[in-house]
C-alpha positions, 0 to 999 in steps of 0.5 A: 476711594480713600476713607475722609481723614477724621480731624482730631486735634490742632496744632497748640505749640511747636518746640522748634528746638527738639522737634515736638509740637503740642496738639490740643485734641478733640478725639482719642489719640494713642501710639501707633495711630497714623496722623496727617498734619495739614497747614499752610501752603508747604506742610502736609505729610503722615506720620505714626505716633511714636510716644506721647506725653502729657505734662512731661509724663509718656502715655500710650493713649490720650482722650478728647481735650488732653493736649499732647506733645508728641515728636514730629517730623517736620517743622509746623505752626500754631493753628495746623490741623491734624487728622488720623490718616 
């Protein structure tokens, strides 16, 4: 059986323009961790954490209550949740 995805986080904004959504975190997060974004009807997918800013600045790990802006691979919205895959 597949371990339970732990919620770490909610989608806060997403930059349509460059592909990059704001995600206000309530666990650790660092590059190269695995994610599941769920929201809506149509998004659900898994992707790896590239890099990560935080106020425009890359950082390799952020803690509980940093909001991050991280690349995504597909489009989503305010209020999605995210989960460490």
């Amino acid at each position: 059986m597949a371990k339970e995805a732990k919620p770490i986080g909610v989608v806060s904004n997403y930059f349509d323009h460059i592909g990059v959504a704001a995600i206000k975190l309530s666990a650790a997060l660092k590059a190269g961790d695995k994610i599941q974004i769920k929201g809506g009807e149509e998004t659900d997918f898994t992707q790896k954490v590239g890099s990560m800013q935080i106020h425009h600045e890359k950082v390799e790990k952020a803690k509980k209550g940093d909001e991050v802006g991280l690349k995504v691979n597909h489009k989503v919205r305010k209020g999605y949740h995210v989960y460490k895959a």
